[in-house]
C-alpha positions in Angstrom: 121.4 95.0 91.6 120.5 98.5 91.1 117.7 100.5 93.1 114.9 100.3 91.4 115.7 96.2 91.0 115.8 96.0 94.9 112.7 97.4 95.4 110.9 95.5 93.0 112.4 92.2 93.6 110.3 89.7 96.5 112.3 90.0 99.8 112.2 85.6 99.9 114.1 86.0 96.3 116.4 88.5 97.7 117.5 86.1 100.4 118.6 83.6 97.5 120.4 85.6 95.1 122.0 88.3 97.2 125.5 88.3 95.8 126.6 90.1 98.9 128.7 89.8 102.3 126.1 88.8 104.4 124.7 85.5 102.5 122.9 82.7 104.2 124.4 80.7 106.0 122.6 77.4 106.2 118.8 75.4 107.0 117.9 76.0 110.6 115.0 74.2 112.2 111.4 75.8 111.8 108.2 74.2 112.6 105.3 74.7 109.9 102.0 75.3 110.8 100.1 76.2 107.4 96.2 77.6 107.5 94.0 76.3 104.3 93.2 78.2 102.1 89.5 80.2 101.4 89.7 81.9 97.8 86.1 81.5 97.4 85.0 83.0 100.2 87.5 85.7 100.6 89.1 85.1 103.7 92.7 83.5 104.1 95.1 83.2 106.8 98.5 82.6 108.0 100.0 81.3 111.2 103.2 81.6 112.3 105.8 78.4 112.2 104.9 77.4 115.8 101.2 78.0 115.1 101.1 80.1 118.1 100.1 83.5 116.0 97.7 84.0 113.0 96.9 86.6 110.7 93.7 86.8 108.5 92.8 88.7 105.4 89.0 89.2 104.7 88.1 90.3 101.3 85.3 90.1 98.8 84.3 93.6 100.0 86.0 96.1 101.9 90.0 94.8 103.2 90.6 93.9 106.9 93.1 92.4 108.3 92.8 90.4 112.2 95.5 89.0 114.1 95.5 86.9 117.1 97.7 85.1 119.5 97.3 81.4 121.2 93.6 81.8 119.4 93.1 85.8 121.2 92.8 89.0 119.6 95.6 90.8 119.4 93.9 93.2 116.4 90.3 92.9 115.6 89.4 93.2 112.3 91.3 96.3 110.9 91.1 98.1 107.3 93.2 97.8 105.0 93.8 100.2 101.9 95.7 103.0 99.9 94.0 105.7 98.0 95.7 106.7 95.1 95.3 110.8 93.1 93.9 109.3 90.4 90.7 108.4 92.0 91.4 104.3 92.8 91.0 103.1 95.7 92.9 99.7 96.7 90.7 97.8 99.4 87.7 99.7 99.1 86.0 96.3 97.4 88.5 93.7 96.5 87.9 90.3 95.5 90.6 87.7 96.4 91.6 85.9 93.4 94.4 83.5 93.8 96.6 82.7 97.5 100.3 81.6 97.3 102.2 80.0 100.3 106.4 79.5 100.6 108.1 78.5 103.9 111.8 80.2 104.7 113.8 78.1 107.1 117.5 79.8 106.5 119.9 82.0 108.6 122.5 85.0 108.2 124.9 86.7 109.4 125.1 89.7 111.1 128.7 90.9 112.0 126.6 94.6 113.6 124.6 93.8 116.0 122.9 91.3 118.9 123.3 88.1 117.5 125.9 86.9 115.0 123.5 84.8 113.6 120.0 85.4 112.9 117.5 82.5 111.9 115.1 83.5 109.7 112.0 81.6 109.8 109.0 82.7 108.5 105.9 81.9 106.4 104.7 83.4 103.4 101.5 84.3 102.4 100.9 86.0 99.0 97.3 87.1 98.9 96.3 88.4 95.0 93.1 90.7 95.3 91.0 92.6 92.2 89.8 95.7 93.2 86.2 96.4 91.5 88.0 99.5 89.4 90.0 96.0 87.9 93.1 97.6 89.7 95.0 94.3 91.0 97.1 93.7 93.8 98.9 91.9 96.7 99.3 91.9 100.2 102.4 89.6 101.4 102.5 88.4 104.6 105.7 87.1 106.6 104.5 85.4 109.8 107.4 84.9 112.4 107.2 83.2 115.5 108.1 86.6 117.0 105.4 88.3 115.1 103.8 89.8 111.8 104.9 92.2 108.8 102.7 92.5 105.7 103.3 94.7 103.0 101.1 96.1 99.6 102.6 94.5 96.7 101.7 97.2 93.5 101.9 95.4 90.1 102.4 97.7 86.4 98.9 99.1 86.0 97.1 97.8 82.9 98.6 98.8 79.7 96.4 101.8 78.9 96.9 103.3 82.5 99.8 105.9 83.3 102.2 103.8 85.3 102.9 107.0 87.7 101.0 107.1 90.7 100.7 109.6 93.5 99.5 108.1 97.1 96.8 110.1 98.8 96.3 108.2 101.6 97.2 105.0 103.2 93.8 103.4 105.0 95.7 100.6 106.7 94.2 100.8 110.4 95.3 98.6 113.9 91.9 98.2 115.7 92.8 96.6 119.2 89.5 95.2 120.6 89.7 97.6 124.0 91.6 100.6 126.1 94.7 98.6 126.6 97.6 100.1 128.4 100.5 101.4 125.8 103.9 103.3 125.7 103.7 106.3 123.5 106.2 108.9 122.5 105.6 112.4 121.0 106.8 115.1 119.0 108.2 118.2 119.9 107.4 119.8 116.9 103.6 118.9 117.5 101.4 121.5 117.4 103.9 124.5 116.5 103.0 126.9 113.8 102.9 125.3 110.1 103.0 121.7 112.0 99.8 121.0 113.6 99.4 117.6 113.4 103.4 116.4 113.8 105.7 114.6 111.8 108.5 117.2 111.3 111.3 116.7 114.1 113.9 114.3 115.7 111.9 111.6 117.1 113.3 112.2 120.8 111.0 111.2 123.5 109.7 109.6 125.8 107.7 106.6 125.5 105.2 107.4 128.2 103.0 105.3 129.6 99.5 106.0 129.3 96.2 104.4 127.6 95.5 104.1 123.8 92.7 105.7 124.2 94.6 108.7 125.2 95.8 109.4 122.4 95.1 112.5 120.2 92.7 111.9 116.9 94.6 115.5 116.1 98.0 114.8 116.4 100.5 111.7 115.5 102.6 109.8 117.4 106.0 108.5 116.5 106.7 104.9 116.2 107.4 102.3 117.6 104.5 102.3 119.6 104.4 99.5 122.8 100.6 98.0 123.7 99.7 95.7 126.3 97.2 93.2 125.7 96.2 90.3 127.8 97.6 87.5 124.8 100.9 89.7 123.9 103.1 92.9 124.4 102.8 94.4 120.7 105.6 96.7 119.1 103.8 98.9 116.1 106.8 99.8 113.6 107.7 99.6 110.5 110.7 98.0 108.2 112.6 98.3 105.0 111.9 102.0 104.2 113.0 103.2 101.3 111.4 105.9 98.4 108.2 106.0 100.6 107.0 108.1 103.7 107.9 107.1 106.7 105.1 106.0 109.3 103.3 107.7 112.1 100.1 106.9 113.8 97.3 108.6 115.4 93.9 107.6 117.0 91.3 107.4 114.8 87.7 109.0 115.9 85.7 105.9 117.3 82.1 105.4 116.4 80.2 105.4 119.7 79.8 102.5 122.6 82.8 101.0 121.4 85.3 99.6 123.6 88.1 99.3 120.9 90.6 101.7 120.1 91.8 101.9 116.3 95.2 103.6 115.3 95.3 104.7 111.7 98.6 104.9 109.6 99.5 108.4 108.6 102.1 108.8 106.5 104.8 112.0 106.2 103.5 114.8 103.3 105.8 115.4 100.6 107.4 119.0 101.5 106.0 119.7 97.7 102.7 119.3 98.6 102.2 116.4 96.1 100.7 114.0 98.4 102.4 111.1 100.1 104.2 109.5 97.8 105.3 109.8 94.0 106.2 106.5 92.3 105.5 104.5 89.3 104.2 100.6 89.2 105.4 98.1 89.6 106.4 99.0 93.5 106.0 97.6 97.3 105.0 99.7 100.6 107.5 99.1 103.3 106.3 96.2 106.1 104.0 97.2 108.5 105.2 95.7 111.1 104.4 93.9 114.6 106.8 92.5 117.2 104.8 90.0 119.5 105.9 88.3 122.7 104.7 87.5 126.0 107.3 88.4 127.8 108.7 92.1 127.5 112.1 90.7 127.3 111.2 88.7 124.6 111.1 92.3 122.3 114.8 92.7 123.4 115.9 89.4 121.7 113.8 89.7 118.7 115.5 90.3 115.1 112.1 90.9 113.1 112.8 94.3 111.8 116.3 93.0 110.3 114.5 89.8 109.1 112.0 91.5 107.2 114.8 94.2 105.8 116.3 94.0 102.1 119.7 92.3 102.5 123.2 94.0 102.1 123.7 95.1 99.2 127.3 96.5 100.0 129.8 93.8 98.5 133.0 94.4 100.7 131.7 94.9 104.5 135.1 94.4 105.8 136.3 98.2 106.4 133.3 98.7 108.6 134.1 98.5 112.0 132.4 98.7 115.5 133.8 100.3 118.5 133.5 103.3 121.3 134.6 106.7 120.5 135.8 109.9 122.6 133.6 113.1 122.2 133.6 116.5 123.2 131.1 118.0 122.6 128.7 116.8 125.6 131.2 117.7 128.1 132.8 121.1 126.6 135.3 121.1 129.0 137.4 123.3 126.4 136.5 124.4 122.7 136.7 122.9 119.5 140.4 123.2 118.7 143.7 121.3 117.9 144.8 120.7 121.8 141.4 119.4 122.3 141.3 116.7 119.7 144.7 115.8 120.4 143.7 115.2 124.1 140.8 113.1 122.9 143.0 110.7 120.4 145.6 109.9 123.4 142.5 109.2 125.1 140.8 106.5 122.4 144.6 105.3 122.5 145.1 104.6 125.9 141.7 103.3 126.5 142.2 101.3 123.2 138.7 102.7 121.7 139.0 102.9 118.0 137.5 106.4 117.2 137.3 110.0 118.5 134.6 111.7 117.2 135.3 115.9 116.4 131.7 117.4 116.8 130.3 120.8 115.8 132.9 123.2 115.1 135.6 121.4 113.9 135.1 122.4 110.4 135.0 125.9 108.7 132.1 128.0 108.4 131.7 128.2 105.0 132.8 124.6 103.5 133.0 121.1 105.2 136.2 120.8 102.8 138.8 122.4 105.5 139.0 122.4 109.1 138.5 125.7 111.2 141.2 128.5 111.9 141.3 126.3 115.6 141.8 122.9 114.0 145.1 121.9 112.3 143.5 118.5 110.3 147.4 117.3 109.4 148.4 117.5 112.5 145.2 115.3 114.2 145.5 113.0 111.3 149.1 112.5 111.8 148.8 111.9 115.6 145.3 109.3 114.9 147.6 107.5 112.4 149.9 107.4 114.7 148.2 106.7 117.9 145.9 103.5 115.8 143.0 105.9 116.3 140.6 107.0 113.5 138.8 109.9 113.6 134.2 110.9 112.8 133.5 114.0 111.8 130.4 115.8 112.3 128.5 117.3 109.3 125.4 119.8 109.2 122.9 117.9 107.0 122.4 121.5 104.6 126.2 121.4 104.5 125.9 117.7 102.6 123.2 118.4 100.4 123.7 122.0 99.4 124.8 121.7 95.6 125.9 118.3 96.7 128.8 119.0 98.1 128.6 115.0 99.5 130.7 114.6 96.4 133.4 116.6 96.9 133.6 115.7 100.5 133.3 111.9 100.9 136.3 111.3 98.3 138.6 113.8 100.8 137.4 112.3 103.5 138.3 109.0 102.3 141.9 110.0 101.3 142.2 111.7 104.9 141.4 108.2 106.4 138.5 109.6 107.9 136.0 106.5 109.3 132.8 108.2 109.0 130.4 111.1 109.3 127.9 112.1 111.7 125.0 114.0 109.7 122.7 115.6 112.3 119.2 118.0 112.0 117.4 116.2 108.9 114.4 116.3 111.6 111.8 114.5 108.9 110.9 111.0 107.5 109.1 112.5 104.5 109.7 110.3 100.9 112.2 113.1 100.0 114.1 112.9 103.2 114.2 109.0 103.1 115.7 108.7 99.5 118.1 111.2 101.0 119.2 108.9 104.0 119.4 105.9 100.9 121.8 108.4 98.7 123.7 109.5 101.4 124.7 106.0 102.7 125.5 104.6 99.5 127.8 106.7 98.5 129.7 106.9 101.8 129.8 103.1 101.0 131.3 103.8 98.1 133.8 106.1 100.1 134.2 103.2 102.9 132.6 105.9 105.4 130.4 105.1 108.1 127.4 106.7 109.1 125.6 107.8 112.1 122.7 109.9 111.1 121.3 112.0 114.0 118.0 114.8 114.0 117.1 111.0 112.5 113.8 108.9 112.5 113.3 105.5 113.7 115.6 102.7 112.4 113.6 100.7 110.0 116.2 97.7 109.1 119.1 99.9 106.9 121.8 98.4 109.1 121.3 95.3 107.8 121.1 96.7 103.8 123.7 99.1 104.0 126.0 98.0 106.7 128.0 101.3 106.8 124.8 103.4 108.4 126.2 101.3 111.6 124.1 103.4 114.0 121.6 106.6 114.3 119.7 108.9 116.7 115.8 109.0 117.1 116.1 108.6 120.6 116.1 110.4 123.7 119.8 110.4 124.7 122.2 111.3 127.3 122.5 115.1 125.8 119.2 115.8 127.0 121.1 115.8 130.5 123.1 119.0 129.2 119.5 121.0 128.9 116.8 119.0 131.2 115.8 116.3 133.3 113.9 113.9 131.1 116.7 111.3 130.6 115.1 109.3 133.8 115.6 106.0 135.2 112.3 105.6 134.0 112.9 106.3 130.5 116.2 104.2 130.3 114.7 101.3 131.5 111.6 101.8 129.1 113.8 102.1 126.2 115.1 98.4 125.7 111.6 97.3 125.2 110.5 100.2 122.8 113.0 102.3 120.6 116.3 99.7 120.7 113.7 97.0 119.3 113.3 98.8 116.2 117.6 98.7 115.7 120.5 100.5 117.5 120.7 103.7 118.8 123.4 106.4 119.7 122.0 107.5 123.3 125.8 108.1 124.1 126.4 106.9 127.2 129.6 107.5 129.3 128.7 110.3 131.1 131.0 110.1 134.8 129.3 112.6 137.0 126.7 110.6 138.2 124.3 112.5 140.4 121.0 110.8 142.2 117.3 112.4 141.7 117.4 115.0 144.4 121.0 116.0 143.3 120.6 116.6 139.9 121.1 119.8 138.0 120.5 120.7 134.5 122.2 123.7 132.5 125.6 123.3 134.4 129.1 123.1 133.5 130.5 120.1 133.0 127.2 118.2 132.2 125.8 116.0 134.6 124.1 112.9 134.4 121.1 111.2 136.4 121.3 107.9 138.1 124.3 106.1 139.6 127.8 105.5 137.7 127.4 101.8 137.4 123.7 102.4 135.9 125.8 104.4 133.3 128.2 101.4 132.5 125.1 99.2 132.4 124.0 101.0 129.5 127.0 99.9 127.0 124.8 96.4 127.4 121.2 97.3 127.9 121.5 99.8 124.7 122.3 98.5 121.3 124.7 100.6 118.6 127.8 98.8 116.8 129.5 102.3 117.5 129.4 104.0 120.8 130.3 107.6 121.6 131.4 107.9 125.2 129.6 111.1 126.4 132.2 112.3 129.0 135.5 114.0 128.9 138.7 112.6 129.8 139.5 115.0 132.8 136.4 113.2 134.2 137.0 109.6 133.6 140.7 109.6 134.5 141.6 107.2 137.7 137.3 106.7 137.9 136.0 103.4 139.5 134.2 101.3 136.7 136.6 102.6 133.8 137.9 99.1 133.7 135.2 98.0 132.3 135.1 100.5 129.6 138.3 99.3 128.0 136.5 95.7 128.4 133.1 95.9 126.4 132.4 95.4 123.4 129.9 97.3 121.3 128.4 93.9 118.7 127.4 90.9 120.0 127.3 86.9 119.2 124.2 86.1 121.6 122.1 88.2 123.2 119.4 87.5 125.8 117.0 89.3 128.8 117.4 87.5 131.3 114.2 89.6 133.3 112.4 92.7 132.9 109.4 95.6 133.4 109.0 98.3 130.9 109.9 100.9 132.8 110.9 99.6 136.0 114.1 97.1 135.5 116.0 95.2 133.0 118.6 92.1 133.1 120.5 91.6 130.0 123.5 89.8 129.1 125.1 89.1 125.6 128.0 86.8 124.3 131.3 88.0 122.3 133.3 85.0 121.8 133.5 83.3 124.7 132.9 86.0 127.2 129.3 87.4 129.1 128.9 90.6 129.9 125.5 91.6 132.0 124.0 94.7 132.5 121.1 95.7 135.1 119.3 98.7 135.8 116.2 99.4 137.6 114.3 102.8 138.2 114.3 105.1 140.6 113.4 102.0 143.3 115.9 100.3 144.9 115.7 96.7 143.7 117.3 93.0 144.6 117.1 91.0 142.2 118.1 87.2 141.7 120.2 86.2 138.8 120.5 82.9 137.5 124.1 82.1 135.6 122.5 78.7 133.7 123.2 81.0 130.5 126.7 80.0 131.1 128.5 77.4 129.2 129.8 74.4 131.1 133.0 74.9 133.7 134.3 77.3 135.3 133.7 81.4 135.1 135.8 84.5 136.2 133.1 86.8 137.1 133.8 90.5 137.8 131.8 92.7 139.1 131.0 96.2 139.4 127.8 97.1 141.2 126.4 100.0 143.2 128.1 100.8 146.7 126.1 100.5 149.8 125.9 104.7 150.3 125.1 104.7 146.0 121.3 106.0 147.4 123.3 109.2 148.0 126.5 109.3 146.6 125.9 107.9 142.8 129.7 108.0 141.7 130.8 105.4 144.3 130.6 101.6 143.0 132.5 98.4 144.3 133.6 95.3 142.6 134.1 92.1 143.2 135.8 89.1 141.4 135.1 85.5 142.3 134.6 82.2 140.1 131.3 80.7 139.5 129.8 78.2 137.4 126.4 78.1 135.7 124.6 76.3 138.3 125.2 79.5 141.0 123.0 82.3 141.0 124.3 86.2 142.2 122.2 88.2 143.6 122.6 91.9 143.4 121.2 94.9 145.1 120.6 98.1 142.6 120.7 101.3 144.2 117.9 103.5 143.4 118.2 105.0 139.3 120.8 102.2 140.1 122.7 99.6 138.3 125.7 96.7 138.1 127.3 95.3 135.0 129.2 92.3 135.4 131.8 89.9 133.0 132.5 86.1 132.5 135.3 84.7 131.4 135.9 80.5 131.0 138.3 79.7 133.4 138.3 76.0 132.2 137.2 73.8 128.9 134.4 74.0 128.1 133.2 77.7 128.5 131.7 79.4 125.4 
């Protein structure tokens, strides 16, 4: 199936005929809850399979959209549109003309992620509209019982028209009926020179929480965006990006003695100027998409964005592997140079990690074909090869595109043995740069290279379509500790319910020198990280990415409390679920692999007990170890204790987090039974 035939085929089709490695698997059980149909009168709607969520489409004048949960309002009614060069506006006076409905009831696998298998149950509504310029087109709907995604559905234009289009605008809008309480991140390229209004930069932030009606009219704000509202918590984002701009959002200006606030979609400019997006008919927008639950642990467990993502189109996904890699670069203990790698591969080794990952300066100045004068490549290949360890190499995004040198490299890198590339500083989401992320991680698949793009926006679902992009940036990670204190508590324990619902992220964590608030310094040698050390370990299970780089040096981790549990963890998942949680304040998490748990729990900068039921434990008999925060961990964050006991699942364990504190803990079935 070729690009172009991807994009234009219906996602439901695509989950039928996918001759790929992730196929369905199998009927799983979905309630149906249909709504009737309303062609005459212009308005449809369509619930989710438990009934529980509904959206509704208004036409026969200008498009809105509503959506509401257990019969609230979630959205009030919210426009709908995209404005095209050539003068046509869709949704500016469309008449529905025809409604189709399908139910999907199936699962999949997912070998790169939080659950092995992902149940996939959704209904579909296809809703045909005229516009009055004759222009026709859809909107598809997916309702989940986890939320919404619709999507603009853009048939061939009629046979006299040009069939290339250029998108001006798109007028879709999120009008929430009042000021409720969100999580928002920035830019920090908002407002520079050249940029006033945002969208060029990494998407590294916080997700701060404020109100919605504090947000600029001027500027945009990156997604996913987190609201409150009394029925649901509601995740903005978007899925299955490709030859489009990518998404932002900003507050549009509200007519007066309103108590709503309305978001509006803005979309990234083409760097030539040429509007938003260039394309010809027939195409489809990327979902516009909204995570829904009532409980913020809920988000963590959801699998929308994958759900409503094209599948794998990557025939052999056996060479990709997940697993933690040693890195230098954080640290810089000593330079990029042959000693150094070597000390990092007998690291990976005796830790039995599968990668190390050579960072910035490994390679020559003027080609990413050789290594440096510092770095003998033989020699680290040899001794990787030896030791069972592969090696990641990092790559300057300019380096990879410059007269495509991609193609040079990625067959070397191949016959070196080389398991994948880190591509940092795109720093935009633009329809330009997201064809670029497509290019680029097809033909490392072709290579059988991984991929962990960084200076990277949001995930929007590519995990799932091309396995090999296994995990990325956007996110405000543990390197932010090298330069400044905004890697809080605070922010860790905000991100489970905000960025790592969109897909996995490389925050890197690993980092040994575990400092509390008051100790903390920034812009020191070796780099030090905030919080206690078991709050670090929690982080390999409260953060999601299939492939983990382990921010600290070896020096620091040698003969540590809580490396144990290091060489334990594993970085994909069969089961994943939050056990309890506050955005922002705490989280509880524990996921399956095999037959063993693992937990992780951290809380802000409070100290917290909190009460842990084990009935997510399969019947018998459990080896539980722990590793939890030391009774002086308020001031001395690097100290932890452990304990190992057995339990079954009708116990409960109660543990005491230190302030920016932690505990991660693992089961094992001691007896049949356990799974």
């Amino acid at each position: 199936m070729n690009t172009h035939e991807r994009r234009m085929t219906s996602p439901l089709a695509l989950g039928t005929i996918v001759p790929l490695s992730i196929a369905l698997l199998g009927i799983a059980s979905c309630h149906v809850a249909q709504a009737q149909n309303d062609v005459s009168g212009g308005q449809v709607s369509v619930s989710s399979p438990d009934g529980t969520i509904q959206m509704t489409i208004r036409g026969n004048g200008p498009l809105t959209w509503s959506v509401s949960v257990d019969g609230k309002a979630v959205l009030a009614a919210s426009r709908l549109g995209l404005k095209f060069k050539d003068g046509v506006t869709l949704g500016a006076d469309a008449r529905l003309v025809k409604v189709e409905r399908s139910r999907a009831a199936t699962s999949w696998e997912n070998r790169f992620g939080k659950r092995r298998t992902v149940r996939d149950c959704h209904n579909e509504l296809r809703a045909s509209f005229v516009e009055q310029s004759g222009r026709p087109f859809e909107i598809v709907v997916w309702a989940f019982d986890d939320g919404i995604g619709f999507r603009y559905v853009l048939p061939a234009a009629p046979s006299a028209a040009a069939q290339d289009f250029v998108l001006e605008e798109e007028q879709t809008q999120f009008s929430f009926p009042d000021n409720y309480p969100c999580y928002a991140g920035e830019n920090e390229n908002t407002g520079k020179a050249g940029n006033p209004i945002g969208y060029i930069g990494s998407q590294e932030s916080e997700y701060k929480p404020m109100y919605l009606g504090d947000l600029p009219t001027d500027q945009v704000r990156m997604l996913p965006l987190l609201v409150k509202t009394p029925a649901a918590w509601v995740l903005l984002t978007e899925s299955d990006l490709y030859d489009w701009a990518g998404m932002w959002v900003n507050r549009a200006a509200a007519p007066g003695n309103t108590a709503g606030v309305t978001l509006a979609a803005r979309l990234s400019p083409r760097p030539d100027g040429q509007g938003l997006v260039k394309s010809t008919f027939p195409r489809q927008s990327p979902w516009r998409t909204l995570v829904m639950a009532r409980q913020p642990g809920r988000l963590v467990e959801s699998d929308l964005v994958l759900n409503l993502s094209a599948p794998c189109v990557v025939a052999d996904t056996s060479w990709i592997k997940p697993g933690i890699a040693s890195w230098d670069w954080w640290s810089q203990v000593t330079r990029p140079s042959t000693a150094t790698f070597k000390e990092l591969i007998q690291f990976s080794a005796d830790m039995g990690w599968s990668y190390v990952l050579l960072d910035a300066g490994w390679s020559s100045r003027n080609s990413i074909l050789q290594s440096s004068p510092a770095v003998n490549m033989e020699e680290l290949l040899a001794l990787a090869k030896e030791k069972n360890v592969r090696l990641w190499l990092w790559l300057h995004w300019s380096s990879v595109d410059r007269n495509d040198a991609y193609r040079e490299a990625f067959p070397l890198y191949e016959k070196w043995g080389i398991a994948g590339v880190k591509i940092d500083f795109m720093n935009r989401d633009d329809q330009d740069m997201v064809n670029w992320y497509e290019k680029i991680a097809k033909a490392a698949a072709e290579h059988h290279l991984m991929v962990n793009f960084h200076g990277a926006f949001k995930p929007t679902g590519m995990i799932r379509t091309y396995p090999n992009q296994i995990t990325r940036e956007g996110i405000l990670g543990n390197e932010y500790n090298r330069w400044s204190a905004r890697a809080t508590a605070e922010h860790k324990t905000t991100l489970p319910f905000t960025r790592l619902v969109a897909g996995p992220a490389d925050f890197t964590p690993g980092g040994f020198l575990n400092k509390q608030l008051d100790q903390f310094k920034f812009n020191v040698r070796p780099s030090q990280v905030q919080g206690t050390r078991c709050a670090e370990l929690a982080l390999f299970v409260c953060l999601e990415s299939p492939v983990i780089n382990a921010a600290d040096h070896p020096s620091h981790y040698k003969d540590q409390p809580g490396l144990d549990f290091l060489k334990a963890v594993p970085t994909v998942w069969d089961e994943t679920r939050a056990l309890d949680g506050a955005v922002g304040e705490h989280v509880i998490i524990v996921r399956r692999h095999g037959n063993r748990w693992f937990l992780g729990a951290l809380t802000d900068r409070n100290a917290r007990d909190i009460l842990v039921k084990l009935d997510f434990l399969g019947q018998g008999s459990w080896t539980l170890r722990l590793w939890k925060d030391a009774p002086d961990s308020d001031t001395a964050g690097e100290h932890l204790v452990t304990e190992q006991r057995v339990v079954t699942a009708a116990e409960e364990l109660t543990l005491h987090l230190a302030r920016a504190g932690g505990a991660v803990a693992s089961f094992e079935p001691v007896s049949p039974g356990g799974k």
